[in-house]
C-alpha positions in Angstrom: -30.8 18.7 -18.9 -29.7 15.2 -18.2 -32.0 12.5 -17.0 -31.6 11.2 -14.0 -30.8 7.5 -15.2 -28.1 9.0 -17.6 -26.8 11.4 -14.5 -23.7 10.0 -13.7 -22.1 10.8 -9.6 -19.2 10.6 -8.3 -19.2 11.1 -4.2 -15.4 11.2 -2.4 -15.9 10.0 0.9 -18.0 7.5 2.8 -18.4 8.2 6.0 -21.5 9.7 8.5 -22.3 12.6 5.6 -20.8 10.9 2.0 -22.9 7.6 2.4 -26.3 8.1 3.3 -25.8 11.5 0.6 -24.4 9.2 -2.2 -27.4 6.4 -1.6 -30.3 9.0 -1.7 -28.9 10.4 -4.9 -29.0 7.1 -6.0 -32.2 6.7 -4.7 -33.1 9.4 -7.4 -32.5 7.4 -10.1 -28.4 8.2 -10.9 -26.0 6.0 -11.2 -23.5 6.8 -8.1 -19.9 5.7 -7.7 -18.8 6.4 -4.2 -15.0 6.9 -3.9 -13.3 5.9 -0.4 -9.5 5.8 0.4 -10.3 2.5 2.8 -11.0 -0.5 1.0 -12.9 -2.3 3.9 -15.6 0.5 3.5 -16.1 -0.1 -0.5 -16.2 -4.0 0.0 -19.0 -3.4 2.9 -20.9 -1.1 0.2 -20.4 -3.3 -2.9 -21.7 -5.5 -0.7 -25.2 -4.0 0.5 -24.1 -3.7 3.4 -22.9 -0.1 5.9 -20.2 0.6 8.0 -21.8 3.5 10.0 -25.1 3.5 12.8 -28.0 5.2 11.2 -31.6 4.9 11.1 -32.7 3.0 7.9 -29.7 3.5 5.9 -28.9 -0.3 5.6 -32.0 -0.7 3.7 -31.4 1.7 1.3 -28.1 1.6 1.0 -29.3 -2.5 0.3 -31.6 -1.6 -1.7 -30.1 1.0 -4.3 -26.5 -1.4 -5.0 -29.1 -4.3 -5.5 -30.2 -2.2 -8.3 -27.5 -0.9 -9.4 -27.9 2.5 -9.3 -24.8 2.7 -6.2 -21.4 1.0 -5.9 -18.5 1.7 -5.0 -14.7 2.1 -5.4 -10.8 3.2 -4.7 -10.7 4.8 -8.0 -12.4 7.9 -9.1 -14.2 7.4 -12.9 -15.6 10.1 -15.0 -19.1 11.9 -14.1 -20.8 14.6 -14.2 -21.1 15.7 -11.1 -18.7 15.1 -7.8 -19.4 15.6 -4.5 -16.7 15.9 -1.8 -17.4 15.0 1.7 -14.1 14.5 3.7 -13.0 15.1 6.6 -11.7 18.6 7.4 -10.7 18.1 11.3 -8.3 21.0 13.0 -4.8 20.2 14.4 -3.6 21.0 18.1 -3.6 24.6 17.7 -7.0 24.5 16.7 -6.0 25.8 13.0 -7.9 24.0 10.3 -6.9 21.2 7.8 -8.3 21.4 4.4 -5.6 18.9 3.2 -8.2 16.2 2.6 -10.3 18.4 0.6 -7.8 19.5 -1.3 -6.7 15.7 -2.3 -10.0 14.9 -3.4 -9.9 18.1 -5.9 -6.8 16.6 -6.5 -8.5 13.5 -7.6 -11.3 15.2 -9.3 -9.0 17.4 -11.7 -7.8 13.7 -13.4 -11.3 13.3 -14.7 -12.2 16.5 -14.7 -14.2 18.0 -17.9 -15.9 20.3 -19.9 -19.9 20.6 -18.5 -18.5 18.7 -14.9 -20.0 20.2 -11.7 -18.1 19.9 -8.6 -19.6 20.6 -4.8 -17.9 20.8 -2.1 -20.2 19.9 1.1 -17.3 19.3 3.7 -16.9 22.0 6.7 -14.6 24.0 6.0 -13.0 27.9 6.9 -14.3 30.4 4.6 -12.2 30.9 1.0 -12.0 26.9 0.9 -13.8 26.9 -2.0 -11.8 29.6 -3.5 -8.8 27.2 -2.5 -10.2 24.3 -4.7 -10.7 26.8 -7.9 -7.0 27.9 -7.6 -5.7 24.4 -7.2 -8.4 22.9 -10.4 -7.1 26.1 -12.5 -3.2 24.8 -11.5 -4.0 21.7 -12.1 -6.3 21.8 -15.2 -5.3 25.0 -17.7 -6.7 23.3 -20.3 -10.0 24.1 -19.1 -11.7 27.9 -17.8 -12.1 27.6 -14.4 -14.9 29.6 -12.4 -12.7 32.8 -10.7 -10.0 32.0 -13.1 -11.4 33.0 -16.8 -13.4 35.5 -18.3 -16.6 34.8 -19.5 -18.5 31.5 -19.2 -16.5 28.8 -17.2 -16.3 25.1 -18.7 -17.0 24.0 -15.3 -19.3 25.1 -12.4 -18.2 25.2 -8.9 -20.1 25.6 -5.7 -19.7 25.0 -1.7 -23.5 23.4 -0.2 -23.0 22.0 3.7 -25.1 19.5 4.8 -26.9 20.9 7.6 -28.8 17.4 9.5 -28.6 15.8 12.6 -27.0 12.0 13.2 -30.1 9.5 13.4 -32.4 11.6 11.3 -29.7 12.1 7.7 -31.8 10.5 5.5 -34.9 12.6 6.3 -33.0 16.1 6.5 -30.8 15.6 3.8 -33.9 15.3 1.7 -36.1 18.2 3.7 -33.9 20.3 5.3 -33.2 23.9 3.0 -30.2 23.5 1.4 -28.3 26.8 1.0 -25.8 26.7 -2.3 -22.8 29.0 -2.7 -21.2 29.6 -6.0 -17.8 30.6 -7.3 -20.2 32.7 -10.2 -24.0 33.0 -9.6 -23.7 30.6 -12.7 -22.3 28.3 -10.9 -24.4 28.3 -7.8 -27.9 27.7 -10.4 -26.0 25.0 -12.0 -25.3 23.4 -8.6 -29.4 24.3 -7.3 -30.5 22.2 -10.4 -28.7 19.2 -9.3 -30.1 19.3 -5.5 -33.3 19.5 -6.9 -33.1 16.3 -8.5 -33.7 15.2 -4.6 -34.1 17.9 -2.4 -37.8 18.7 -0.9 -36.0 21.8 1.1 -36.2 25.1 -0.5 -32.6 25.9 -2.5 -31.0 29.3 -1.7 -28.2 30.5 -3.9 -25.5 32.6 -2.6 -21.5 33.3 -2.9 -19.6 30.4 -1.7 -17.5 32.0 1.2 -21.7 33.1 2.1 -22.1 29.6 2.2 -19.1 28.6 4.0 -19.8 31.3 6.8 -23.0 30.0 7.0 -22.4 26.4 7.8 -20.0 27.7 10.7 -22.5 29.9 11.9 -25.4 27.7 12.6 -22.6 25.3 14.6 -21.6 28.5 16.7 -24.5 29.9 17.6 -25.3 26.2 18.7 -22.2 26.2 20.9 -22.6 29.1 22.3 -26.1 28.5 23.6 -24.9 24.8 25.3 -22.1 26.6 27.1 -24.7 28.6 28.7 -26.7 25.8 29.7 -23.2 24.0 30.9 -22.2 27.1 33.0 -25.3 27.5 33.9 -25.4 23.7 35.3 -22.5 24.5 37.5 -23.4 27.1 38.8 -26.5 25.3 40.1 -24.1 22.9 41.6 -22.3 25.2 43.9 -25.7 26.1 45.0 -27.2 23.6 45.3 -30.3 23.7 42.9 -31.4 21.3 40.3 -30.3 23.1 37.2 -32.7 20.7 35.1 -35.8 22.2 37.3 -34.2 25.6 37.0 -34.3 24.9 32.8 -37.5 23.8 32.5 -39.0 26.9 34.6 -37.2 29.4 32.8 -38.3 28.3 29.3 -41.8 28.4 30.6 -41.1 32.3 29.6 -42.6 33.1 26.1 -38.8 34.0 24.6 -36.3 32.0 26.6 -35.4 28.8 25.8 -32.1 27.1 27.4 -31.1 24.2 26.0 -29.9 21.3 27.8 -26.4 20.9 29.7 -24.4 17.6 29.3 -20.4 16.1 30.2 -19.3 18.8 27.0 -20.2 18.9 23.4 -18.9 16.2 20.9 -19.1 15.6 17.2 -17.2 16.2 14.4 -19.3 20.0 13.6 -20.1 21.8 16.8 -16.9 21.1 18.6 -14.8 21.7 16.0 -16.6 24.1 13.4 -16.4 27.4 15.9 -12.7 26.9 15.8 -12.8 27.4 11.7 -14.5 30.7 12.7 -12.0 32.0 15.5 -9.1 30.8 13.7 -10.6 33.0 10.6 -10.6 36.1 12.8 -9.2 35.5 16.4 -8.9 38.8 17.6 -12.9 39.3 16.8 -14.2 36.4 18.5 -14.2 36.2 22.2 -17.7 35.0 22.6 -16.9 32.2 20.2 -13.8 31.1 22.0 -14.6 31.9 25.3 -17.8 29.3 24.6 -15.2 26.7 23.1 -13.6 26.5 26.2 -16.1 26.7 28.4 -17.9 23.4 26.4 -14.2 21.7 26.3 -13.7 22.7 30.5 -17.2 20.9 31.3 -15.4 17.6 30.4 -12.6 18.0 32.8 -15.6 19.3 35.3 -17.3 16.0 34.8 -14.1 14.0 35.5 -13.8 15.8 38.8 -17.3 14.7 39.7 -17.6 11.7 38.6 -13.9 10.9 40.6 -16.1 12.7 43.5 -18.9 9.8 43.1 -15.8 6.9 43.1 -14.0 8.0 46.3 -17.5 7.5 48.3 -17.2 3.7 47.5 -13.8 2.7 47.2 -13.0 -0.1 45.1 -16.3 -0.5 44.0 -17.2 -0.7 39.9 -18.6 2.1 38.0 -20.8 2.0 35.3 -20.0 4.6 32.4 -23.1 4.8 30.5 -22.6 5.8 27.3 -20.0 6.6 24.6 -21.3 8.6 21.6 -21.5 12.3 21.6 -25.5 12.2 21.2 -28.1 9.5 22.1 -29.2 6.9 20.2 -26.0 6.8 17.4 -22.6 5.1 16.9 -20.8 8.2 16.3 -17.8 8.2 18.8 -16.2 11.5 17.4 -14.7 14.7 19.9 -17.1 12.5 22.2 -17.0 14.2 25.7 -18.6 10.8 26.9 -15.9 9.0 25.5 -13.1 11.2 27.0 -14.8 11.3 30.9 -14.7 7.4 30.8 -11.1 7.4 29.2 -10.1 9.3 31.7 -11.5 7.0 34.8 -10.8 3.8 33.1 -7.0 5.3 32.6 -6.9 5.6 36.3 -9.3 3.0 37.5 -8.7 0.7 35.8 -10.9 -2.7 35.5 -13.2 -1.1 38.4 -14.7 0.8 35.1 -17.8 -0.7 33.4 -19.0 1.2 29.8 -22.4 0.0 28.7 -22.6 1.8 25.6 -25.4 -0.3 22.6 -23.9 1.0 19.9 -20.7 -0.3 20.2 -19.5 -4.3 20.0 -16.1 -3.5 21.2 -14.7 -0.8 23.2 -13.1 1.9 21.2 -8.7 1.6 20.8 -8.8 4.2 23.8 -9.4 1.9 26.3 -6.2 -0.8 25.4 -4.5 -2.2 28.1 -6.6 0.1 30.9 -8.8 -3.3 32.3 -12.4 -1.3 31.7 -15.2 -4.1 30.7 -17.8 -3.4 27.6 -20.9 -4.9 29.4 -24.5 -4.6 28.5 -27.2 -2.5 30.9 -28.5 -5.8 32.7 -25.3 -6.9 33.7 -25.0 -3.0 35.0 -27.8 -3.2 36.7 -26.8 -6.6 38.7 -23.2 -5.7 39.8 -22.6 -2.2 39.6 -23.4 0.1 43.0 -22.6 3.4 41.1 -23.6 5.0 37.9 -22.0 7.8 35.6 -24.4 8.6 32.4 -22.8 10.1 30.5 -25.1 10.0 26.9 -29.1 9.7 27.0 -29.5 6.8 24.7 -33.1 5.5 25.0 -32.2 2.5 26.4 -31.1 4.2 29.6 -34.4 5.9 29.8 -36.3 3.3 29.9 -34.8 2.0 33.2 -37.3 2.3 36.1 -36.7 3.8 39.3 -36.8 0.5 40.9 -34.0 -0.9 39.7 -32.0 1.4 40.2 -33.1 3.1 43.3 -30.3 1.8 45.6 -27.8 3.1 42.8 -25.7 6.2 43.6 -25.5 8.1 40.6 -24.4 11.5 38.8 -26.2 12.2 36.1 -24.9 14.5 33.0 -27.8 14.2 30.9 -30.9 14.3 33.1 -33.0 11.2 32.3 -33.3 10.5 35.9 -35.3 13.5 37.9 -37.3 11.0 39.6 -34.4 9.7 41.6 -31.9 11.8 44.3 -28.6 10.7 45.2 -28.1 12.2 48.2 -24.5 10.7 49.0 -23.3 11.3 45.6 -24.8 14.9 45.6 -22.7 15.5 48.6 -19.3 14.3 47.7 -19.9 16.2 44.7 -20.7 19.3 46.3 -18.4 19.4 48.9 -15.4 19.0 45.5 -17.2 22.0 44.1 -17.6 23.9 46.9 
């Protein structure tokens, strides 16, 4: 087995997943090479430095290219092990796109040899895996390719999702259990004794389409269970109830356990992961879908409400609070957040105020619609109304005395301690 100084990695992609992943292997004690198609991101690495929100990551990422042991580049070297983590987002009919992945195996096959190891880690539909054999064994007959030779293969092959949660990677991607699926169950030990080189999480080999359904699973089920809780939470509307008492009654039952509503469901796995699944086999998934759209319609739900809570002051700003998909990160992707205050600043124009800490600029969705970026003081002084819209901490930790004369809708249920009686009723009365 190779050492982990002499270990050489190659890790396409450095975004939310490919970065921190690419410093804790170098964190290891192998010498990393992370490949990215934008040049800005490989100057901010090369330079110590990160592109992305997340917790302790700059220090690491600091600390492993002042050793050496990461950097960073446009061009893809030899190793003797490659990681792909692209993007694989869906286009407009919901159908997957694997054609990033695909382009890095692309990229892989020109360095491609004898003893290599190459994981896939991105999302992606089941038989995407298979996909990237039949494309390496197209690309590279000089060598046996797992699925595509008799016999021992010259390379291994194996599909092993990242399964952690934005503002805790670097912890999970360590302890979380990493489940490994191989084109050969060759393949899959070869890929195990890799992630053990860093992984505390107990290493489960399977098939890689296993692996792949897997992944896709664990978003679903997630899904499904948060468009129960945002059904559930208007429901409660129309009769009035406070659906965050309602929750935290019924999970005082021994086996329920409701998680918590919100404007819709965001990021770049739950929102768009269930789609792989239904696209796979639609005419054997109408929980799935039927959860999709539920999740997707509580965003267009919230819009109505929150135009509810602007029409009982006209003219008067707003506060949006929030713009991530989940508190306390920088990650602006399928953000429901981000498409409720679109959608007011779109029509209201400068009367829209986002307070969102994570940002130092509002997002290219706002251009030319007059909406202000202003901290939660500055809120707090000049805006009468309130839309919250993500749970950051910051938001939290405002008392009920400063914002007591606020009216205010509340997605995310950081405020019991305060009613809104005027906003309650407009918002009722558009329900009703």
């Amino acid at each position: 087995m190779i050492s982990d100084s002499e270990l050489n990695v190659v890790v396409l992609g450095l975004g939310y997943i490919g970065l921190p992943t690419a410093a804790v292997i170098a964190r290891s004690g192998a010498n990393v090479l992370g490949v990215d198609v934008h040049a800005n991101v490989v100057d901010t690495v090369n330079s110590g430095k990160v592109h992305i929100e997340e917790i302790d990551l700059d220090g690491l990422v600091s600390g492993v290219v002042a050793r050496g042991t990461l950097r960073a580049s446009l061009k893809i070297e030899p190793a003797d092990v490659f990681v792909i983590a692209v993007p694989t987002p869906f286009a407009e009919d919901h159908a997957p796109d694997i054609g990033y992945v695909l382009k890095a195996a692309t990229n892989v096959a020109t360095v491609l040899k004898a003893g290599d190891i190459v994981i896939l880690e991105s999302t992606s539909p089941v038989g995407t895996t298979e996909a990237v054999s039949d494309l390496l064994a197209e690309l590279r007959p000089d060598l046996k390719i797992p699925g595509h030779c008799a016999g021992s293969a010259d390379i291994a092959l194996a599909y092993c999702p990242e399964r952690v949660l934005p503002g805790r990677i670097l912890v999970e991607l360590i302890d979380n259990d990493r489940v490994i699926g191989g084109i050969t169950p060759r393949c899959a030990r070869k890929a195990l004794q890799f992630y053990r080189r860093f992984v505390r999480g107990a290493c489960v080999t399977t098939t890689a389409k296993a692996a792949e359904m897997t992944k896709l699973t664990e978003n679903a089920f997630r899904d499904v269970n948060i468009a129960f809780a945002n059904e559930l939470s208007i429901v409660a509307e129309k009769m009035g109830v406070d659906v965050w008492e309602v929750i935290r009654l019924a999970n005082r039952h021994p086996r329920v356990n409701i998680l918590s509503p919100g404007p819709g469901v965001g990021g770049h796995c739950i929102a768009v992961d269930p789609w792989f699944l239904v696209h796979s086999a639609p005419d054997a998934t109408p929980l799935i879908r039927t959860a999709r759209e539920v999740n997707d319609g509580k965003v267009e739900h919230t819009i109505a409400r929150a135009e509810a809570l602007l029409e009982s002051m006209p003219g008067a700003p707003v506060a949006c609070l929030g713009l991530a998909f989940k508190a306390n990160i920088d990650d602006f992707r399928e953000s429901p957040a981000m498409k409720v205050a679109a959608a007011l600043a779109r029509k209201h124009g400068s009367r829209i105020r986002i307070v969102e800490p994570y940002a130092r600029e509002l997002p290219d969705v706002f251009a030319d619609t007059g909406a202000e970026l202003i901290d939660i003081d500055t809120a707090i002084e000049t805006c009468p109304m309130f839309v919250v819209l993500v749970d950051h901490d910051v938001f939290k930790s405002v008392p009920l005395d400063e914002r007591a004369d606020k009216r205010v809708y509340d997605t995310r249920g950081i405020w019991p301690d305060q009613a809104s009686p005027a906003a309650n009723a407009a918002a009722l009365r558009l329900a009703s």
